[in-house]
C-alpha positions as CSV (number, residue, x, y, z in Angstrom):
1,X,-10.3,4.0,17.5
2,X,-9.5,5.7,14.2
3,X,-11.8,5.4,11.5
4,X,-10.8,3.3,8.6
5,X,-9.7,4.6,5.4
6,X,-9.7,2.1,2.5
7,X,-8.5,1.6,-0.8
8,X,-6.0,0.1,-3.3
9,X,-2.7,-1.3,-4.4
10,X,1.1,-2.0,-3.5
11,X,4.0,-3.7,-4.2
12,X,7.8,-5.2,-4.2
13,X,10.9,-5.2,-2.7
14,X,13.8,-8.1,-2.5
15,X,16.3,-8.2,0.2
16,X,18.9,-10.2,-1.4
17,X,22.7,-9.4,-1.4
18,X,22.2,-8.7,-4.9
19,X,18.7,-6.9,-5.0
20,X,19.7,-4.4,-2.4
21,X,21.6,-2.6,-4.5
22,X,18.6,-2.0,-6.9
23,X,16.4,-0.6,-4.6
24,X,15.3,3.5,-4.7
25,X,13.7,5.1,-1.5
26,X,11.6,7.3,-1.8
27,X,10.3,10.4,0.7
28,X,6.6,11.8,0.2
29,X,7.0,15.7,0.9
30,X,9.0,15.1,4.0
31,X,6.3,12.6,5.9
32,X,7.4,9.4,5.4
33,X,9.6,7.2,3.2
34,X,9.4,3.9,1.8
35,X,12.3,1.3,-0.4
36,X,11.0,-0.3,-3.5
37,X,12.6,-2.4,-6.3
38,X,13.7,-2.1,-9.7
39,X,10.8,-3.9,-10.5
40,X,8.4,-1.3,-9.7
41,X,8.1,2.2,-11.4
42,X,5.8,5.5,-10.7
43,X,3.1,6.0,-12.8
44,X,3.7,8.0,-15.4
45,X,1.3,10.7,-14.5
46,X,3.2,10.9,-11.7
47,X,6.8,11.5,-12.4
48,X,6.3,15.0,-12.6
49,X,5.5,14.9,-8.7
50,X,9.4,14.6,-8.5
51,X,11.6,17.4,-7.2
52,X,15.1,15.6,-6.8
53,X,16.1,12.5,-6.9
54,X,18.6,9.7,-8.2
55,X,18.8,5.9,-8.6
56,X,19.2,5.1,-4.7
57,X,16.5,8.2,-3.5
58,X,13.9,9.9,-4.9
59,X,12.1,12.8,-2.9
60,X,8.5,13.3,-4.1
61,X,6.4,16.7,-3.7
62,X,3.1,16.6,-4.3
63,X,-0.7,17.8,-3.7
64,X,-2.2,14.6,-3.7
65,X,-2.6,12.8,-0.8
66,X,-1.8,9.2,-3.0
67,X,1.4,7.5,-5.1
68,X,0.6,4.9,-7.0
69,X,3.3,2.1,-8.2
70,X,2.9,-0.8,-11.0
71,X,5.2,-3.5,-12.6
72,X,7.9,-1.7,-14.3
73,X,7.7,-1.2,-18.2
74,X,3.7,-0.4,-18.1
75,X,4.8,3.8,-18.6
76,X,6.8,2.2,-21.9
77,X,4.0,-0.1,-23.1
78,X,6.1,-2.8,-23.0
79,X,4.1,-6.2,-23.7
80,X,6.0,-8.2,-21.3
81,X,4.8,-5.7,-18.3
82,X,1.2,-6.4,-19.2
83,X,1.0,-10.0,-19.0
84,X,1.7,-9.4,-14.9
85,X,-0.2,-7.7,-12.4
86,X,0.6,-5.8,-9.5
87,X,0.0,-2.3,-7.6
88,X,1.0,-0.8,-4.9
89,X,-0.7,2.7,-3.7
90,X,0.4,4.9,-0.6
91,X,-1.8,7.5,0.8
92,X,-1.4,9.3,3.4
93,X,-3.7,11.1,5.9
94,X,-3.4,13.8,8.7
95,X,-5.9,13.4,11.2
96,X,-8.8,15.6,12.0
97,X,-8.4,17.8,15.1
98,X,-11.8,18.1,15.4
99,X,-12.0,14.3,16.1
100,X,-12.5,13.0,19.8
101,X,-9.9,10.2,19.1
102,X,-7.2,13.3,18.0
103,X,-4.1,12.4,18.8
104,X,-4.2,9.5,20.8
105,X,-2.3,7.3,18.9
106,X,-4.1,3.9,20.3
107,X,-2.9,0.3,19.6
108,X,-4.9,-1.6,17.1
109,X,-7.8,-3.9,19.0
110,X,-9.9,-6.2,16.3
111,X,-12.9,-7.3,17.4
112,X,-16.3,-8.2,16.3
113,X,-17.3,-4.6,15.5
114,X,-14.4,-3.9,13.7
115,X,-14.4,-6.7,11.9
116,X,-17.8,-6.2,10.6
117,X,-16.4,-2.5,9.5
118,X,-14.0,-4.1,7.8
119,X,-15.7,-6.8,6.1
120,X,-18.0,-4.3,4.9
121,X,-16.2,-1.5,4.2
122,X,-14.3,-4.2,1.4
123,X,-17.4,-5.0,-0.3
124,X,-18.8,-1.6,-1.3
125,X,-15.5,-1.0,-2.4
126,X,-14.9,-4.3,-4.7
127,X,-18.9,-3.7,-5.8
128,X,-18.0,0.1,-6.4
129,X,-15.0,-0.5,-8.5
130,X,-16.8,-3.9,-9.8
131,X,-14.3,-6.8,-8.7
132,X,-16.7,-8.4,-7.0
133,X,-15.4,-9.8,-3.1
134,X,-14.9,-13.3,-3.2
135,X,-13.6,-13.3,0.8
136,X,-12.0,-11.6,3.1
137,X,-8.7,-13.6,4.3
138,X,-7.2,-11.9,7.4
139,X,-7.1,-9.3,10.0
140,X,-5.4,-8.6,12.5
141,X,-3.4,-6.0,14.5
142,X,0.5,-5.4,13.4
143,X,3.5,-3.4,14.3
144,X,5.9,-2.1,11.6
145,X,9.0,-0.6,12.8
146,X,7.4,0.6,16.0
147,X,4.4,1.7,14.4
148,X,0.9,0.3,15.1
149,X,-1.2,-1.4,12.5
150,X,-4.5,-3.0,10.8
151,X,-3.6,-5.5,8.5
152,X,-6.2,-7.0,6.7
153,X,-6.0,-9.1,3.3
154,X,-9.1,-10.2,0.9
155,X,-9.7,-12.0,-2.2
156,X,-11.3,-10.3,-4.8
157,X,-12.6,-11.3,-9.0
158,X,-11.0,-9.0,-11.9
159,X,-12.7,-6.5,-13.4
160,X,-16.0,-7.4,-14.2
161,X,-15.3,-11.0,-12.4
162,X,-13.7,-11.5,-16.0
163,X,-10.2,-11.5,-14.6
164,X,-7.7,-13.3,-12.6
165,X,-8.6,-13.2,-8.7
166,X,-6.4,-11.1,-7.2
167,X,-4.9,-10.8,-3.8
168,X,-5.2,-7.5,-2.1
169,X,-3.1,-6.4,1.6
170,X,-4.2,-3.4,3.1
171,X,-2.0,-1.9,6.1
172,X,-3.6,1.1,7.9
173,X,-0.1,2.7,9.9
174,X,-0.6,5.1,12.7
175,X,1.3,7.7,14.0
176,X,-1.1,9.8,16.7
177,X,-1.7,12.3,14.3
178,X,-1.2,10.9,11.5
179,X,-1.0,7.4,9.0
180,X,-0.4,5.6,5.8
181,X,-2.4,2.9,4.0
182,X,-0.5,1.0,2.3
183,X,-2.3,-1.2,-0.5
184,X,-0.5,-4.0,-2.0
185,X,-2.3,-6.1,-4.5
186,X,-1.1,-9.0,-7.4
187,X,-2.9,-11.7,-9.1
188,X,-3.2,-14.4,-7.0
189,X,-1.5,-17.4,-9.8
190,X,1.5,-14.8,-9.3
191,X,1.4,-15.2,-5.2
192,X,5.2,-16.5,-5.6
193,X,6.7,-13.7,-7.5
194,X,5.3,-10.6,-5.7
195,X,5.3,-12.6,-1.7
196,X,8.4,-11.6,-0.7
197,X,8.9,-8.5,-2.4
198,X,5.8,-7.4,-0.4
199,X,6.8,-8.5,2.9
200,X,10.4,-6.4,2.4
201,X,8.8,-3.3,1.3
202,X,6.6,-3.3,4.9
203,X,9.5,-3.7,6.6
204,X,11.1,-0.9,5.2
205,X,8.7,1.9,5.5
206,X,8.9,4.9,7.9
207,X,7.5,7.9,9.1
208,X,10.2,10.8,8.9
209,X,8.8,11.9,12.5
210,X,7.7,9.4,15.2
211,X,5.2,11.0,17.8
């Protein structure tokens, strides 16, 4: 199986007759591409990653292997954005030739050894970035739009534990020789605003070629 790759945040899209319209995709140097809302902007450090784009599609070129998207009007200091939370990071990975597993492209088996990768995997990270794990809620294996996947969700403490809990979902897509983690996270008193905004921008992701 592939080895894990973990780490943070991402978020919202609304399928509505009258959100669709507000939605921008946007294409990471020709790999994949991915719809988000209104709602969401890329960081400011960011922007300059840009190379064309308008409203409806945005193409990104960059050296980084990571995007990182927040509630809109953080890049502005607005003090409305900062009484919300929410992230949503994409990074993507090509996969090591050297690897036994190269290219093979397997469907997504959890079991107990995974699992325990998993489980621990999460807690170094949460005690590394110190928002301590409070539990891990879910894994399991996934398909999106053809695509094989690890889901897994968890629970974790704000910074510090001095925070709201937050709700983090972590989707590992595969492509044989290469894949996405997608990282979705929001506080979890703000579960109702961010749910279904999450669930549409799954849906809509895509790797520009399927192998």
């Amino acid at each position: 199986m592939k080895k894990l790759i973990f780490m943070l945040v991402i978020w919202g899209l609304c399928v509505t007759n009258t959100a669709i319209g507000q939605n921008t995709q946007y294409s990471y140097n020709n790999k994949y591409h991915i719809s988000l809302p209104s709602k969401l902007e890329l960081q400011d450090s960011e922007l300059n990653t840009i190379s064309t784009g308008n409203k409806q599609q945005i193409n990104i070129k960059s050296l980084a292997n990571k995007i990182v998207f927040q509630q809109k009007g953080l890049n502005s200091e607005q003090k409305a954005a900062f009484s919300k939370y929410c992230r949503v990071i994409i990074e993507y990975y090509e996969e090591d030739r050297n690897e036994p597993v190269y290219g093979r492209g397997d469907q997504i088996i959890v079991d107990r050894d995974l699992l325990y990768v998993v489980h621990n995997s999460v807690k170094e990270a949460c005690n590394i970035n110190r928002t301590p794990l409070i539990k891990l809620l879910n894994i399991q294996p996934l398909t999106i739009n053809g695509f094989p996947v690890l889901y897994y969700s968890y629970k974790r403490k704000g910074w510090e534990g001095k925070q709201p809990a937050v709700v983090v979902n972590v989707f590992q897509i595969f492509n044989r020789y290469e894949s996405v983690t997608l990282t979705f996270s929001y506080r979890e008193a703000e579960r109702d605003l961010w749910k279904d905004i999450h669930n549409n921008i799954t849906k809509s992701f895509m790797f520009i070629r399927k192998y």
